[in-house]
VOMISE-71228 format. One record per residue: residue in three letters; x, y, z of N, C-alpha, C in turn. Coordinates in steps of 0.1 Angstrom, whole numbers. Layout:
<sites>
SITE  ALA  X  Y  Z  X  Y  Z  X  Y  Z
...
</sites>
This chain:
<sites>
SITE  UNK  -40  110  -936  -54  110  -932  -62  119  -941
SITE  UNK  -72  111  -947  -85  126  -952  -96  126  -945
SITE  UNK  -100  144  -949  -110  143  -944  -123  139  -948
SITE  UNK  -134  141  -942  -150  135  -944  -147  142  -959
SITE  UNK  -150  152  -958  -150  158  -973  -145  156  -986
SITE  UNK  -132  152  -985  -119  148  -997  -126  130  -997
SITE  UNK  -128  125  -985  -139  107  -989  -149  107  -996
SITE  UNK  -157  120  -997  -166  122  -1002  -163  122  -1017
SITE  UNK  -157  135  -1016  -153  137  -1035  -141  119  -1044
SITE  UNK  -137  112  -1032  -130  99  -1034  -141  91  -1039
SITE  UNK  -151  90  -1032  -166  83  -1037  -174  88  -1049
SITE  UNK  -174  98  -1052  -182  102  -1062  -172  100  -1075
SITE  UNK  -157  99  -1074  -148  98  -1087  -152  82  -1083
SITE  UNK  -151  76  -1077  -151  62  -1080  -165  56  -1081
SITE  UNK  -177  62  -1081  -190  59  -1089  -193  62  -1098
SITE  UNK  -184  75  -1102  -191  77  -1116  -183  68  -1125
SITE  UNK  -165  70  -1126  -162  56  -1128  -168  44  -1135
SITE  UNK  -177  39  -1123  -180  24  -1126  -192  27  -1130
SITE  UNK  -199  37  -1128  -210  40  -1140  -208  45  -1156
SITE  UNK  -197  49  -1157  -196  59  -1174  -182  51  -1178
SITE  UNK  -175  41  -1166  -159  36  -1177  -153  51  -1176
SITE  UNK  -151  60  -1171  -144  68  -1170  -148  80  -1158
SITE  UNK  -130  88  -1155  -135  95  -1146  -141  109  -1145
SITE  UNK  -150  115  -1139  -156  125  -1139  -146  142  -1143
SITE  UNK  -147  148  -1149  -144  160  -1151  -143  168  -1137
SITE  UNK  -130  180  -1141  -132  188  -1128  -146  199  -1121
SITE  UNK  -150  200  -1137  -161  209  -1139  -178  199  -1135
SITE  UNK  -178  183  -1138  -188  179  -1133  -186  175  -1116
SITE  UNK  -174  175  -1116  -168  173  -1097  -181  190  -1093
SITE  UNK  -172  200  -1099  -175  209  -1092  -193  215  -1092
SITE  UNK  -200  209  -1103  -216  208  -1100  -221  199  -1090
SITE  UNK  -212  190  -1091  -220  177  -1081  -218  184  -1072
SITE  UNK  -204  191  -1061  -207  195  -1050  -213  209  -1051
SITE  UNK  -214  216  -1059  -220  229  -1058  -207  239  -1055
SITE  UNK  -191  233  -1059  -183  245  -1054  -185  253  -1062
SITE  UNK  -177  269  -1056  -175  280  -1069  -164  281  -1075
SITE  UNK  -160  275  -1079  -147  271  -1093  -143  258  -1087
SITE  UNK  -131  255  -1101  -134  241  -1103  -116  241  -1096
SITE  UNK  -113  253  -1091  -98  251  -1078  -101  241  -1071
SITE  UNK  -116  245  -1068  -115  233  -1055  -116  219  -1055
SITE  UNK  -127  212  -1064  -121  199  -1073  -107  195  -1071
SITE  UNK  -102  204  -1078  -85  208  -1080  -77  202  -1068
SITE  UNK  -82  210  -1061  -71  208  -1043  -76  193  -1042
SITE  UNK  -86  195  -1042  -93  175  -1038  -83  163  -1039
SITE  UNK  -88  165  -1054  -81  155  -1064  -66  151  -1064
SITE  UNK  -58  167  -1062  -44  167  -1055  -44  163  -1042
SITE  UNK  -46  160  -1037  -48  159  -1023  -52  143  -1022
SITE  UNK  -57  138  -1028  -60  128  -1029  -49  120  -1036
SITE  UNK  -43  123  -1043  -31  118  -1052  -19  119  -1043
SITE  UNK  -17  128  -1036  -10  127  -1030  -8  118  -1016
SITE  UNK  -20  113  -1010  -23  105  -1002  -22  93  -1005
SITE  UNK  -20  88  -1016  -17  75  -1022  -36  66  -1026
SITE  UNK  -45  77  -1028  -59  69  -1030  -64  69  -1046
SITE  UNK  -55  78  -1053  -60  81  -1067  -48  80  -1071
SITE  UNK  -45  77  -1085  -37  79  -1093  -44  85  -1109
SITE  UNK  -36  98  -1109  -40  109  -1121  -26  109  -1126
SITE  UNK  -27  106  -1140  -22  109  -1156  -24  127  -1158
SITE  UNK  -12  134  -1156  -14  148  -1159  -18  154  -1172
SITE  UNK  -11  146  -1181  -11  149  -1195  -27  142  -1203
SITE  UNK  -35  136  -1197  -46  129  -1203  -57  133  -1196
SITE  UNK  -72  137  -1199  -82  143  -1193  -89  130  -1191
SITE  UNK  -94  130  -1180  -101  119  -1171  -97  112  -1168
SITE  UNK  -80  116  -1168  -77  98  -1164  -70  98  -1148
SITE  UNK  -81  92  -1141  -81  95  -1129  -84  81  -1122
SITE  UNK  -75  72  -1115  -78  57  -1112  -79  58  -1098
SITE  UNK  -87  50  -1091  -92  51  -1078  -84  34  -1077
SITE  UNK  -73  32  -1065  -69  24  -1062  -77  14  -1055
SITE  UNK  -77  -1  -1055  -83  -10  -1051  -87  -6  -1035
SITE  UNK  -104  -9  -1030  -104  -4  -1015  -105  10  -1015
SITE  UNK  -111  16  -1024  -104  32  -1022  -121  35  -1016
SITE  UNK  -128  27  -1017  -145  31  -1013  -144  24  -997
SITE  UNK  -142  32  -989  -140  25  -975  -153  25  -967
SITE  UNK  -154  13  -958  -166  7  -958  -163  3  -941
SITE  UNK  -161  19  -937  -159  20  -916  -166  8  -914
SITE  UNK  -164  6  -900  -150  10  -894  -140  -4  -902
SITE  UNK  -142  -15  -911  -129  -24  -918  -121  -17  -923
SITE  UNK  -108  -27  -926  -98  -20  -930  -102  -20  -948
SITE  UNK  -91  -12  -953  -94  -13  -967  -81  -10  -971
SITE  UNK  -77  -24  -982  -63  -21  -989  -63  -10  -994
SITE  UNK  -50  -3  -995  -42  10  -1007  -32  9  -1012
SITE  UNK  -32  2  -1026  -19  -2  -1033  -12  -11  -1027
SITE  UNK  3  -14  -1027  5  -29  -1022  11  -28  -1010
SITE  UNK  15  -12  -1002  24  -23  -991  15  -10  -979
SITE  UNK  4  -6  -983  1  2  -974  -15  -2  -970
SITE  UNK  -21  2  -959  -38  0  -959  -39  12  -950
SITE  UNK  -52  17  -951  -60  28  -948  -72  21  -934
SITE  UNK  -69  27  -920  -77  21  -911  -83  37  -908
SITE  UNK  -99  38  -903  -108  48  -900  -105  52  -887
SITE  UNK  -101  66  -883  -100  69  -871  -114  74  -866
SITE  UNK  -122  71  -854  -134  69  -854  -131  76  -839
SITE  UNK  -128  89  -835  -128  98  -820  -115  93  -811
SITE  UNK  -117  97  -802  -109  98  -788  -116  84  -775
SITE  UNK  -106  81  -768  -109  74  -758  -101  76  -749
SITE  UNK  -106  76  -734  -96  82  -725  -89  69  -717
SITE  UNK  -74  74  -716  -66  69  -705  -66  77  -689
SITE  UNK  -78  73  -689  -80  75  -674  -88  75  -672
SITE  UNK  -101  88  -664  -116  82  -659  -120  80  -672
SITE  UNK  -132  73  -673  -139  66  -681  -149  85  -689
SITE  UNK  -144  96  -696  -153  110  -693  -157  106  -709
SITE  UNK  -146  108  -718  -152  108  -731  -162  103  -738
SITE  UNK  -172  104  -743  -186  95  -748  -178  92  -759
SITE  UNK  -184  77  -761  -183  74  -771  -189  70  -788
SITE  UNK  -186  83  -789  -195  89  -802  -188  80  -812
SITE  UNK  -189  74  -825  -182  72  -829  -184  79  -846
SITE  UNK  -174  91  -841  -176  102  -856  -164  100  -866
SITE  UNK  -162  96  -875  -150  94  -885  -145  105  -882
SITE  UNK  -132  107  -880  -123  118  -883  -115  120  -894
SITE  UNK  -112  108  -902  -103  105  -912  -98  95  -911
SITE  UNK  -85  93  -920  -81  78  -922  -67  78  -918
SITE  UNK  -62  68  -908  -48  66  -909  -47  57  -917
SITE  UNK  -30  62  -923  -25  53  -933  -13  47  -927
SITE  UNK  -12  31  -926  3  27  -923  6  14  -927
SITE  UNK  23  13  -925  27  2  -935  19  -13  -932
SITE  UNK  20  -20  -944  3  -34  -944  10  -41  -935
SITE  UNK  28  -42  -931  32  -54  -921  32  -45  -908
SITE  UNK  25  -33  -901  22  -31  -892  12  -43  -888
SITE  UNK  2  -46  -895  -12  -52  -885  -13  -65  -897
SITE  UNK  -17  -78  -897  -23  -86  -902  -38  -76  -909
SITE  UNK  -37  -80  -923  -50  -80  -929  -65  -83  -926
SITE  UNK  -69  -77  -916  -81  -81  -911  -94  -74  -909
SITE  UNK  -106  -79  -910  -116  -68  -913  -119  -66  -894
SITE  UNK  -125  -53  -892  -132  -51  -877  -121  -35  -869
SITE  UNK  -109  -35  -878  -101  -30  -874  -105  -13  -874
SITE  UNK  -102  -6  -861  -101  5  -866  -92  15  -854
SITE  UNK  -91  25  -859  -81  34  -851  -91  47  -841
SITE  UNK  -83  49  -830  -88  59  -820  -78  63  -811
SITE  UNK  -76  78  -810  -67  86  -801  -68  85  -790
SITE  UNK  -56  83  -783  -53  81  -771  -57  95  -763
SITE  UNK  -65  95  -753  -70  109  -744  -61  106  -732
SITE  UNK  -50  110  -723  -50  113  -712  -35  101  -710
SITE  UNK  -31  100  -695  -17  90  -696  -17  77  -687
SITE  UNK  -27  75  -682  -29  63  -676  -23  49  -684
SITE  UNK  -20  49  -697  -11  35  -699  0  40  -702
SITE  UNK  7  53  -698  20  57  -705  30  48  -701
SITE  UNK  26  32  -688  38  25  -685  31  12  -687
SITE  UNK  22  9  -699  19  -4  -706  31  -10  -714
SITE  UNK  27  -19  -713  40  -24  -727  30  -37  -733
SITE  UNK  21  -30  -749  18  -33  -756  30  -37  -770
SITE  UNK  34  -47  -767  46  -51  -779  52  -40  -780
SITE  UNK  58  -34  -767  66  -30  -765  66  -18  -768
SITE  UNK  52  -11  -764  53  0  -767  39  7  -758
SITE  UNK  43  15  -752  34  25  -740  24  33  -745
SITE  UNK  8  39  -743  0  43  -746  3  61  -742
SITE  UNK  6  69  -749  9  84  -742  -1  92  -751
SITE  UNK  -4  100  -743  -16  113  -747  -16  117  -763
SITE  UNK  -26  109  -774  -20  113  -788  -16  104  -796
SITE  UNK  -13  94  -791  -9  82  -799  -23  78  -801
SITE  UNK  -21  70  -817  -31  62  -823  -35  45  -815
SITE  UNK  -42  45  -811  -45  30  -807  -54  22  -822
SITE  UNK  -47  10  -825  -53  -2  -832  -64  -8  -824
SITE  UNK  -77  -7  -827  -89  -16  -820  -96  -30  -829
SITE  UNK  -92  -40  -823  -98  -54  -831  -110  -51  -825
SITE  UNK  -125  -46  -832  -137  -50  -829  -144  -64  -824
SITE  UNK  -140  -72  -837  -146  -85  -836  -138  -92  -820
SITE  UNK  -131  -86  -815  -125  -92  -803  -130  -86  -790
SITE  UNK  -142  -93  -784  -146  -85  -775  -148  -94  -758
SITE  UNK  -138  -104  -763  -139  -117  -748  -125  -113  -743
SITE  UNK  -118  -106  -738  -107  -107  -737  -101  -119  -725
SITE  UNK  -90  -120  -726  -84  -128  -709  -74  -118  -706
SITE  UNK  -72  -124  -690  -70  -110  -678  -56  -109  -688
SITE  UNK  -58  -95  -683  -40  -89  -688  -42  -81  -698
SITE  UNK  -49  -84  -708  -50  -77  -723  -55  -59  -719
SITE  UNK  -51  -60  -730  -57  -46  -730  -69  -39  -739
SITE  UNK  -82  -32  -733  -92  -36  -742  -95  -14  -743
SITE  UNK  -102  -16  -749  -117  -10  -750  -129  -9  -744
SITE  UNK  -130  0  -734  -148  -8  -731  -155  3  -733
SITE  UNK  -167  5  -730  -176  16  -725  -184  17  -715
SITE  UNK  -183  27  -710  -188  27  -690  -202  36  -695
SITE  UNK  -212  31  -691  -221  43  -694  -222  52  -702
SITE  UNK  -220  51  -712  -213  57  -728  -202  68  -731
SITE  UNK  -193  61  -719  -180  70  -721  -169  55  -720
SITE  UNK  -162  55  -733  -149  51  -734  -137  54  -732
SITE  UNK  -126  44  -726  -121  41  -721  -110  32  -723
SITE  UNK  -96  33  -724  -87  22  -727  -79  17  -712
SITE  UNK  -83  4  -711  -78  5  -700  -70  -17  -697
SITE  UNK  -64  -17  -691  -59  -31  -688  -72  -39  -683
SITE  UNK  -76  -55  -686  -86  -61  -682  -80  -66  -674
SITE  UNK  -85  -70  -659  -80  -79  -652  -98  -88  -644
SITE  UNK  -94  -100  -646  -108  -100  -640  -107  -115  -629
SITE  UNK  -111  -114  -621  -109  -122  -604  -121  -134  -608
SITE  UNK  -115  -144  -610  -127  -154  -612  -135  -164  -605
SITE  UNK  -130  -161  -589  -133  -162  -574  -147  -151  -570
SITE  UNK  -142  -142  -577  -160  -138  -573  -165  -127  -584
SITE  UNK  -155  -130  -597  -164  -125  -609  -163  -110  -612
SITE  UNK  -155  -111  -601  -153  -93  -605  -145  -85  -611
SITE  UNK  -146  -80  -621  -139  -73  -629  -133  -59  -629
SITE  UNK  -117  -55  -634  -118  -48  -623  -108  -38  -641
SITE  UNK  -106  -26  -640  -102  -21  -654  -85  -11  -648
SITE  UNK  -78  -15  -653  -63  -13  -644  -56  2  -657
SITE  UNK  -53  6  -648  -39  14  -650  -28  12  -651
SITE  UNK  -15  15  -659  -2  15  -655  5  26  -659
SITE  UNK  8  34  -652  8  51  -656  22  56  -643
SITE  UNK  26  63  -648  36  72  -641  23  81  -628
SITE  UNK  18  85  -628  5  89  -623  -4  78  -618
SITE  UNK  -9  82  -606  -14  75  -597  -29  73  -600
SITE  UNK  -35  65  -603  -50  63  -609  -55  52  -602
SITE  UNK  -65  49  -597  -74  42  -589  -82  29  -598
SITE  UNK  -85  21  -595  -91  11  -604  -104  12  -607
SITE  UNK  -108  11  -619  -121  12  -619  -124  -6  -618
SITE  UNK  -134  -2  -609  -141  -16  -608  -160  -12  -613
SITE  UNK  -159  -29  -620  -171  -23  -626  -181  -35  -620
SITE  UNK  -194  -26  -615  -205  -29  -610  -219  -37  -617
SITE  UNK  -223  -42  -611  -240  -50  -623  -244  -39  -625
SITE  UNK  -247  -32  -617  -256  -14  -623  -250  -9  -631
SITE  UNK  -235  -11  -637  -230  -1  -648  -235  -7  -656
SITE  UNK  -236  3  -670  -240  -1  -681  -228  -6  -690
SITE  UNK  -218  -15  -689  -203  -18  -691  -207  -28  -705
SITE  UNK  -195  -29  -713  -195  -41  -726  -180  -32  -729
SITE  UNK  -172  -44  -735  -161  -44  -742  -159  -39  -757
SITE  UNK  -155  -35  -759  -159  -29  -773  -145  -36  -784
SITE  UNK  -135  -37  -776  -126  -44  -786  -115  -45  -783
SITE  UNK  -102  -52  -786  -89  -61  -778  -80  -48  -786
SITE  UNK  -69  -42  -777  -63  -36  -782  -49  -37  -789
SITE  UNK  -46  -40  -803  -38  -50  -811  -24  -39  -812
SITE  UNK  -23  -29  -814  -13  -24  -818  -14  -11  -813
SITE  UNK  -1  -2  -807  -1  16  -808  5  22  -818
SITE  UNK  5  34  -825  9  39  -833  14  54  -825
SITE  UNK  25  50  -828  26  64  -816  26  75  -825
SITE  UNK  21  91  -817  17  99  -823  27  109  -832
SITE  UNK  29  113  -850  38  116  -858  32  122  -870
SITE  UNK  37  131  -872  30  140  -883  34  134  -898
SITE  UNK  36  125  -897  41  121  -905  29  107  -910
SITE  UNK  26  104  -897  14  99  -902  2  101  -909
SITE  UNK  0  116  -898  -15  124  -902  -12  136  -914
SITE  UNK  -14  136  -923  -15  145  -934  -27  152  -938
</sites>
């Protein structure tokens, strides 16, 4: 994962780029952002190489290649070389009451392998808050405090049983859809070692789906760098 700031310095090597046919110096890196030496450029750029978004030639000046996708365009996915893609983790959503707003601030980027998820644009990532699905079985695998959840945007009709996204009054929320079509009422489920109550949702709430939940990534440092 990078941060807002290392995306930043990823976009400015990949505009100058396609504006000059080549890549920016550490010394014009370090005017554009105004740092005080050009270390910090330095760390960037390594940092970035190391994440699999650039590829730098040590022995040749400028030569600094920004991998296909490397200008990410939240919340889609965006390819990174051939067997990996880069999805935007965009805040927290809770497993349980509906408390966290849902802001949606980039945090950075998870990186995982491309035969995790079908190639698809809408996609993006959000941390699991709290344990209300710690006894889901999403392809076989449970929602626990810290794990990454996969969010299909474009998927916002779900049928009973799935597992969605929604937002309650501008606090998100991951929770099971079940919805009664005898009298239309919709009702947002738990499956948790812990005892949690149903939220049932009202005409007065201000309620919408925000997206089908495709995949968990359970939580590994090995992910987040």
């Amino acid at each position: 994962m990078i941060t807002k700031k290392q995306k930043e310095v990823l976009d400015f090597i990949s505009k100058y780029a396609q504006k000059y046919g080549y890549a920016p110096s550490l010394e014009e890196m370090r005017v554009a952002f105004k740092f005080a030496s050009v270390s910090t450029p330095y760390h960037y750029v390594k940092k970035l190489q190391e994440e699999g978004y650039i590829k730098k030639d040590e022995n040749k000046p400028r030569a600094i290649s920004v991998y296909p996708g490397g200008e990410i365009k939240s919340p889609f996915l965006s390819k990174m070389g051939l067997d990996s893609i880069k999805i935007p983790v965009v805040g927290s959503a809770d497993c349980g009451p509906a408390t966290i707003l849902a802001e949606e601030n980039i945090e950075g980027y998870l990186k995982i392998s491309r035969n995790q998820i079908k190639n698809k644009d809408g996609v993006f990532a959000l941390r699991a808050s709290g344990n209300s699905l710690n006894k889901a079985n999403i392809h076989g695998e449970s929602i626990d405090d810290g794990d990454f959840v996969l969010i299909d945007s474009q998927n916002r009709t779900p049928h009973n049983g799935e597992y969605v996204l929604s937002i309650i009054d501008g606090a998100a929320n991951l929770k099971k859809y079940v919805e009664n079509n005898k009298n239309n009422q919709i009702a947002l489920i738990s499956e948790s070692s812990d005892d949690f109550k149903p939220i049932f949702i009202q005409a007065s709430d201000d309620f919408a789906i925000n997206g089908k939940i495709l995949k968990v990534i359970k939580n590994s440092n090995k992910m987040l760098k």
